[in-house]
Structure formats: structure tokens, C-alpha cells
PAZAPA-4460 file (N, C-alpha, C; in steps of 0.05 Angstrom, whole numbers, plus 32768, in hexadecimal, padded with zeros to 4 digits):
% residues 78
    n_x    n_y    n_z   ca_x   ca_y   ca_z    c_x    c_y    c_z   seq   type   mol
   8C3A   87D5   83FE   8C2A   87EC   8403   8C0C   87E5   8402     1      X     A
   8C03   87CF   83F4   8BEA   87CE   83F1   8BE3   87BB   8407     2      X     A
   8BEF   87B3   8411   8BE8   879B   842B   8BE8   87B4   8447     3      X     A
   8BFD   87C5   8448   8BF4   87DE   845C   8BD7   87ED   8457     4      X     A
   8BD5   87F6   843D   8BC4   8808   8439   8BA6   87FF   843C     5      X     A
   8BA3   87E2   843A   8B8E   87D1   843E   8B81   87D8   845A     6      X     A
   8BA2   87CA   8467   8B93   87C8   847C   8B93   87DD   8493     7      X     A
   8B9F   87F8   848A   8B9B   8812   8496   8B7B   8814   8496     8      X     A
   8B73   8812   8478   8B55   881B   846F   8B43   8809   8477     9      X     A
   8B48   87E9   8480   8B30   87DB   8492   8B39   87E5   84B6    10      X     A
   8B47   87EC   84BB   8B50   87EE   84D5   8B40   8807   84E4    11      X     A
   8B41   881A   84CC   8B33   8835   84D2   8B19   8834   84CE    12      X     A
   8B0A   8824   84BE   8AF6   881F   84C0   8AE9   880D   84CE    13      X     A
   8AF8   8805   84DF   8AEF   87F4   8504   8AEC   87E1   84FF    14      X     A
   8B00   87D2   84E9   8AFE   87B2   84E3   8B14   87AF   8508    15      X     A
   8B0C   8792   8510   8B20   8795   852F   8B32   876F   8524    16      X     A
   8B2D   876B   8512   8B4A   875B   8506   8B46   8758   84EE    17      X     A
   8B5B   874E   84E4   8B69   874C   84C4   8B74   872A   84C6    18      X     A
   8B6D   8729   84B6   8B76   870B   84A8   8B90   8706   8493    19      X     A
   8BAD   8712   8499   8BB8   8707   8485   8BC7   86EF   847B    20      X     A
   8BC4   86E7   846C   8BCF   86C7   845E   8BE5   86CF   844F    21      X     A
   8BF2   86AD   844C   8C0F   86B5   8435   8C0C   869E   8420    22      X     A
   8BEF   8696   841E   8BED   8695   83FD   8BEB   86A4   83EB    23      X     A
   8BF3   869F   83D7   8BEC   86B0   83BF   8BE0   86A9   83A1    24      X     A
   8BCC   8698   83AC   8BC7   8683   8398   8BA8   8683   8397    25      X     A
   8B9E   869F   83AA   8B7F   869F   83AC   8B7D   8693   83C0    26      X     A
   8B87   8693   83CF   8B7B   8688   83F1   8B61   8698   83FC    27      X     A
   8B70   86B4   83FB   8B54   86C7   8409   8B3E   86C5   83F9    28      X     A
   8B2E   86C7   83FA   8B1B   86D2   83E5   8B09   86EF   83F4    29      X     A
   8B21   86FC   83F8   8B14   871C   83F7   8B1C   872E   83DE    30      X     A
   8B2B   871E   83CD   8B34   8728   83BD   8B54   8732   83B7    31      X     A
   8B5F   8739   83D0   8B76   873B   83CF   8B96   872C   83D2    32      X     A
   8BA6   8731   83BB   8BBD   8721   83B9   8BD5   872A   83B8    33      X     A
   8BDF   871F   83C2   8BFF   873A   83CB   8C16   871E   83B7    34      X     A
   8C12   870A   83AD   8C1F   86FA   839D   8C20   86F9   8385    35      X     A
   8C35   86E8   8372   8C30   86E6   8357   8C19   86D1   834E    36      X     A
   8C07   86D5   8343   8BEE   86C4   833F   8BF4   86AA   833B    37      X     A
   8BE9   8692   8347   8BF2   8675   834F   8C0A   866D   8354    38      X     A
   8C1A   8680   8360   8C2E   867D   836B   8C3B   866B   8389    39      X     A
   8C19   866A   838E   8C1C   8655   83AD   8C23   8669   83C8    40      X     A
   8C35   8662   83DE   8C3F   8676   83F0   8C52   868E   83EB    41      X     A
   8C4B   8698   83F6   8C60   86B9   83F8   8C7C   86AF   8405    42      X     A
   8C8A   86B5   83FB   8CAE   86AF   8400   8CA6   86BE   8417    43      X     A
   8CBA   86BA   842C   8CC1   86BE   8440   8CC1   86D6   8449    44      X     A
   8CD4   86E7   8438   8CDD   8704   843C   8CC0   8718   843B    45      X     A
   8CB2   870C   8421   8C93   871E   841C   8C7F   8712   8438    46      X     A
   8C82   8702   843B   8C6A   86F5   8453   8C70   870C   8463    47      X     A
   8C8A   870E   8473   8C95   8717   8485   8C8F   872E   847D    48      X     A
   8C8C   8742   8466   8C8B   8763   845D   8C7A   876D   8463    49      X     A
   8C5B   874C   845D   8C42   8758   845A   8C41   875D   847F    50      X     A
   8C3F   8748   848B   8C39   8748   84AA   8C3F   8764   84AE    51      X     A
   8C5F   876C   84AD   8C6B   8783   84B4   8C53   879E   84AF    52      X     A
   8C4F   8799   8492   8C3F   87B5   847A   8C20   87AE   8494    53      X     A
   8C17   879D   849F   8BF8   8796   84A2   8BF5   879B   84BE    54      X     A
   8C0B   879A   84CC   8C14   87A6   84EB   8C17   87C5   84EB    55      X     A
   8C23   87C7   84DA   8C2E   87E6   84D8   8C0D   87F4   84CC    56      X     A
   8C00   87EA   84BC   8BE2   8800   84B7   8BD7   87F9   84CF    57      X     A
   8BDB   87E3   84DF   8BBC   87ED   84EE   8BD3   87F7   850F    58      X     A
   8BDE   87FD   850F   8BEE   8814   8522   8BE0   8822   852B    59      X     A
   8BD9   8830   8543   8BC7   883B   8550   8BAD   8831   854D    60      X     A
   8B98   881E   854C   8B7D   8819   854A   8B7E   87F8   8562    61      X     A
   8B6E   87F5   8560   8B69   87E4   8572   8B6A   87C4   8563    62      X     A
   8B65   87C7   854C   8B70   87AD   852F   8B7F   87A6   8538    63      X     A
   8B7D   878B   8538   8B91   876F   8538   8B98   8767   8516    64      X     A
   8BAC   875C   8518   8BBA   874A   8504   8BB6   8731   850A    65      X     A
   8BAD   8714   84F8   8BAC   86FE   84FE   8BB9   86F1   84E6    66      X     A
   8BDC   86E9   84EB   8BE7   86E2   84D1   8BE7   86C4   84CF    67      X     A
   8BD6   86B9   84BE   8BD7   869A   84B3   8BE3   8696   8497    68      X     A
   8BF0   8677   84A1   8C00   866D   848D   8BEA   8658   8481    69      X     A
   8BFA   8650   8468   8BEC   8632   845C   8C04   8622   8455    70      X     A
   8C20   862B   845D   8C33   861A   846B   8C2D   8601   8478    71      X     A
   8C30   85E9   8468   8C33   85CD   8480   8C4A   85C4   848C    72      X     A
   8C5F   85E0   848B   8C7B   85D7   8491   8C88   85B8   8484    73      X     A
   8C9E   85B3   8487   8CB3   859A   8481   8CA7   8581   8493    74      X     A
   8C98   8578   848E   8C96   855A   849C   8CAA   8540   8499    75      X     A
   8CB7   854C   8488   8CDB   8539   8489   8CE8   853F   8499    76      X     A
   8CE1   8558   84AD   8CFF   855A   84BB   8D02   8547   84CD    77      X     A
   8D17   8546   84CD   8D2B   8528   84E0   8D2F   8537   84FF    78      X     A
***
């Protein structure tokens, strides 16, 4: 709820994109953290909730979503 409600309230105030990340370890420094403190990345399921919750506030406005990882993916894969 607080990752919608955010960005309902910059969206309406004519912010025209959003920045969300799936660290949770202080990446942003706007202050806001949707993770357990130094916890590193957001599991999968929450990454995916927030996008969902950060799409869904800015619904009708002209706001974009810009979702970045700090994922370096598996460089082992075969």
C-alpha cells in the first residue's frame, strides 16, 4: 500500500516518472523502503507487488514507471 499510495501522491502532483528499485538496503535515497532493513533485494513475489502497487497509482495520469534492478543475474549459467 505504501509503494501505491506514494506514487498516486507524486503522480498527481505532475511528477511524469517514478523510479522504482528492488533494493532494500538503502539504494534510493529518497527515503523510501518497501524491505527488511539490510536485507539486500526484494524476493521476487514483493519486486513484482511493488511494480504492480506503482502501475496501479499512477493509472490515469500521464506518469511512467521506470522499474530498476541491482540484480547482476547468475553469471554461472552454463
Amino acid at each position: 500500500m505504501q509503494v501505491y499510495h506514494n506514487c498516486k501522491r507524486l503522480a498527481q502532483a505532475g511528477v511524469m516518472a517514478i523510479t522504482v528499485e528492488d533494493s532494500g538496503d538503502g539504494g534510493l535515497n529518497c527515503g523510501y523502503h518497501y524491505a527488511s532493513e539490510g536485507s539486500g533485494l526484494l524476493d521476487a513475489e514483493r519486486w513484482a507487488a511493488n511494480i504492480q502497487a506503482a502501475v496501479d497509482g499512477v493509472k490515469g495520469t500521464e506518469c511512467m514507471i521506470i522499474a530498476r534492478t541491482e540484480s547482476k543475474g547468475d553469471w554461472r549459467l552454463r
